[in-house]
N, C-alpha and C positions, 0 to 999 in steps of 0.2 A: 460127153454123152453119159458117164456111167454118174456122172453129177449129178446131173439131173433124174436119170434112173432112179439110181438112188433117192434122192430128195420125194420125188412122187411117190413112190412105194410108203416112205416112213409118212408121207400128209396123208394118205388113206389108212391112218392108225392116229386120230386124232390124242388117242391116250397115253402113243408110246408106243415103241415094238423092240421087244431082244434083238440084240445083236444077233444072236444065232439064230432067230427068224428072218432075218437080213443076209446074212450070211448065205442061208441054206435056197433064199430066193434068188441068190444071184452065183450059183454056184460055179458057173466060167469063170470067174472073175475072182485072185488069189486073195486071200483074208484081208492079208499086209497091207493090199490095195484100197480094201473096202474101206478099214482100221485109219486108212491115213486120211481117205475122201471122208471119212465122216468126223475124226479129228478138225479137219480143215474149214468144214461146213458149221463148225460148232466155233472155232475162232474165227469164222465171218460172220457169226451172229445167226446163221439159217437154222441152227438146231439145239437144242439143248440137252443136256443130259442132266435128268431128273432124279438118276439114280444109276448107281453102278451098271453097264452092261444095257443100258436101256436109253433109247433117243427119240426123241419127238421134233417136228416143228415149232419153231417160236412160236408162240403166242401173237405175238404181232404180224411174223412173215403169214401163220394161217390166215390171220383177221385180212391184213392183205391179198392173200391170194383169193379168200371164200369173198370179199367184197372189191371187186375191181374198180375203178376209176375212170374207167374209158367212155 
C-alpha cells in the first residue's frame, strides 16, 4: 500500500517533487521506510531520479499510466 501511496503522490508532480515534500506528505510513515520504497521503485524502473533529492515518474510508466490500453 505505501507503494503505491507513494508512487501516486510523486505522478501528480509530473515535474518531480523533493523528497522532503514526500517525506513531510507521509509523515506516519519513518523516512528510512520511505528512503528504501523509493530506492526500490527507482531499481524497478517506476521512477527516476532526475537530480539529487528529487523523483519523478518514468517517462514511460507516466505515458502508460496517462494512455491506458484497456
Amino acid at each position: 500500500m505505501l507503494k503505491q501511496d507513494v508512487y501516486n503522490f510523486i505522478k501528480n508532480h509530473p515535474n518531480g517533487v523533493s523528497v522532503k515534500e514526500i517525506y513531510s506528505n507521509f509523515t506516519h510513515i519513518p523516512q528510512g521506510t520511505i528512503s528504501n520504497r523509493l530506492s526500490n521503485m527507482v531499481d524497478e524502473g517506476l521512477l527516476e531520479r532526475p537530480k539529487r533529492g528529487v523523483y519523478k515518474v518514468t517517462d514511460f510508466c507516466y505515458w502508460i499510466s496517462k494512455y491506458s490500453f484497456e
